[in-house]
C-alpha positions as CSV (number, residue, x, y, z in Angstrom):
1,X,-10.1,-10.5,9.7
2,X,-9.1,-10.4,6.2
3,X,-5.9,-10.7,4.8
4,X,-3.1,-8.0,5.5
5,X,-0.9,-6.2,3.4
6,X,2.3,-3.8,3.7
7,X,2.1,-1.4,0.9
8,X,5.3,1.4,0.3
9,X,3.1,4.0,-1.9
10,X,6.3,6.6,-3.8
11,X,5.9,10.0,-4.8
12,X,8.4,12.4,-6.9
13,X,8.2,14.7,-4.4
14,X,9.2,15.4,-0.6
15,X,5.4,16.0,0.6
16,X,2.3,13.7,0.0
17,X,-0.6,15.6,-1.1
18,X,-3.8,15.7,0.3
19,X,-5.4,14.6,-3.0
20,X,-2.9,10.7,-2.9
21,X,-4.4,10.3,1.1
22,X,-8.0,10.8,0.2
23,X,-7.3,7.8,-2.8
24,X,-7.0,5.7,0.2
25,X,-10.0,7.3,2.1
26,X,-12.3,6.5,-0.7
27,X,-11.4,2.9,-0.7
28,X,-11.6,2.6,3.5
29,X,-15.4,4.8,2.9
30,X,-16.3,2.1,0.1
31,X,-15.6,-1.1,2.2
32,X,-12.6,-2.4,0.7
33,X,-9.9,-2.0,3.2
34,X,-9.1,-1.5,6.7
35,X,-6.6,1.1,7.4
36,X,-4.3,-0.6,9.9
37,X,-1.1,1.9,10.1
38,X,0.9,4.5,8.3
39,X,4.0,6.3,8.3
40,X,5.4,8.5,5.7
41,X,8.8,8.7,4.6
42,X,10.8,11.3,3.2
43,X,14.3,11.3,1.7
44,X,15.4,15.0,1.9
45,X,17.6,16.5,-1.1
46,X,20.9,16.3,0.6
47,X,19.7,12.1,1.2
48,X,18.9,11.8,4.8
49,X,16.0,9.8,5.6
50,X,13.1,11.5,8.0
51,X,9.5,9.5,9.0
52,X,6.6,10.5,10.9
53,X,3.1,9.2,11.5
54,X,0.6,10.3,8.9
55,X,-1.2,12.4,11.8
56,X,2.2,14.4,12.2
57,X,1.5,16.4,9.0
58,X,-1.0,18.8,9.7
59,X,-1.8,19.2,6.0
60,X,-3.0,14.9,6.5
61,X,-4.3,14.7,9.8
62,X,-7.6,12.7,9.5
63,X,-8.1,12.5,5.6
64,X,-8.3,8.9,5.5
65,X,-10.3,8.0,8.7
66,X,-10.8,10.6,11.2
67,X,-11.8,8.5,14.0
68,X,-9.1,5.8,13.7
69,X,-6.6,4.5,15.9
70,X,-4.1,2.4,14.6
71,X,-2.1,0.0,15.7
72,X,1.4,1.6,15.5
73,X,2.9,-2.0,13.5
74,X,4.8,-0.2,10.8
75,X,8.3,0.4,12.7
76,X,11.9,2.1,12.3
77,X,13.1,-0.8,10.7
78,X,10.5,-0.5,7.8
79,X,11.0,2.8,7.9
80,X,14.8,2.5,7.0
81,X,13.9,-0.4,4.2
82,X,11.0,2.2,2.5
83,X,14.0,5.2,2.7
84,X,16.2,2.8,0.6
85,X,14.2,2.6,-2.2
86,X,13.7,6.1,-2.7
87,X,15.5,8.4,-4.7
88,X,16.7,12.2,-3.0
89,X,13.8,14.6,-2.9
90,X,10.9,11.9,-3.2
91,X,8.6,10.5,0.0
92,X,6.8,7.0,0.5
93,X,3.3,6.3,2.0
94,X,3.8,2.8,3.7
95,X,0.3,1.9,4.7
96,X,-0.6,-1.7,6.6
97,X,-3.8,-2.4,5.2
98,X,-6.7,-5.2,5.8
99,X,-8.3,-6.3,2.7
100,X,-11.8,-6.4,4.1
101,X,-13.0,-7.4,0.8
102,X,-11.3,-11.1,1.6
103,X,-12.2,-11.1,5.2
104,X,-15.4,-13.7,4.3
105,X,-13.3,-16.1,2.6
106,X,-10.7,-15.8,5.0
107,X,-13.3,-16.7,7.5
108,X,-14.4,-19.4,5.2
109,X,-11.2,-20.9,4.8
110,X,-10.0,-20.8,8.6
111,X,-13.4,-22.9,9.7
112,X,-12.0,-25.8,7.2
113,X,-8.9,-25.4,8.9
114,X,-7.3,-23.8,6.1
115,X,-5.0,-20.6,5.8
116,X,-4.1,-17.9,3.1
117,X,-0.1,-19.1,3.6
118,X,1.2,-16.1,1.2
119,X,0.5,-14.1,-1.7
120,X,2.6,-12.2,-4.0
121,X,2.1,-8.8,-5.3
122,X,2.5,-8.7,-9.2
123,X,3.6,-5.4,-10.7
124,X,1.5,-4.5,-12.9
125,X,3.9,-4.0,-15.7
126,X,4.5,-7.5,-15.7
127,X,0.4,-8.7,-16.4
128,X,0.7,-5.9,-19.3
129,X,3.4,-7.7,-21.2
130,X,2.0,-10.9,-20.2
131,X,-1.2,-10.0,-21.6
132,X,0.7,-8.4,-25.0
133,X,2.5,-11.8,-25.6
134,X,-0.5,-13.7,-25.4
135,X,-2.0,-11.8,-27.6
136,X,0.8,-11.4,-30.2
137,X,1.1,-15.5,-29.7
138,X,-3.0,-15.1,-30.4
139,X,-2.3,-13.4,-33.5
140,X,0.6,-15.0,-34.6
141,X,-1.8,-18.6,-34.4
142,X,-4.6,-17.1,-36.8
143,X,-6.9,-17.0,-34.1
């Protein structure tokens, strides 16, 4: 198995669309991850906090893999961490997902006795500016 990740997907409005779940059903179709679990959550206008199972909305059932079962891993408690982050009127995706893609050097690594020990997740804001000060400090060098 390749390595796992927890992902909170938001949205500026109270109900995922078809057309956000199918981004992740074009990804499981091309090979690139697993889709382990789900649970949507919604933080209604007046600020109470509602989740279900992505099956639970009609409107979902079975766009990313109709003939999965998942695990049911994704819990209240994340439920109640996603709900904090989102603003009144908004809704999260969290989706546990394999990275299939890693699952050979994963393998790979485990037969030497080694392990992936973490990773972090870097916004991709962050690379952007990163990338525009080195190339400013390019610039700035004649180069």
């Amino acid at each position: 198995m390749g390595p796992a990740e927890l992902l909170v997907l938001t949205f500026p409005q109270e109900t995922i669309t078809v057309e956000a779940v199918k981004a992740l059903g074009l990804l499981r179709a091309a090979g690139e991850i697993r889709v382990i679990d789900t649970l949507v959550v919604t933080r209604q206008p007046d600020g109470e906090a509602t989740y279900g199972e992505l099956e639970d909305f009609e409107h979902l059932s079975g766009v990313v893999d109709p003939d999965r079962e998942e695990l049911q891993l994704i819990g209240p408690e994340d439920a109640q961490e996603a709900a904090e982050l989102l603003e009144p009127g908004t809704v999260a995706l969290l989706v546990l997902i394999e990275h299939v893609w890693a699952a050979a050097a994963a393998g790979a690594l485990r037969e030497l006795g080694g392990r992936i020990a973490t990773g972090v997740r870097i916004p991709q804001e962050n690379i952007e500016q990163a990338v525009r000060a080195a190339e400013a400090r390019r610039v700035a060098s004649g180069q």
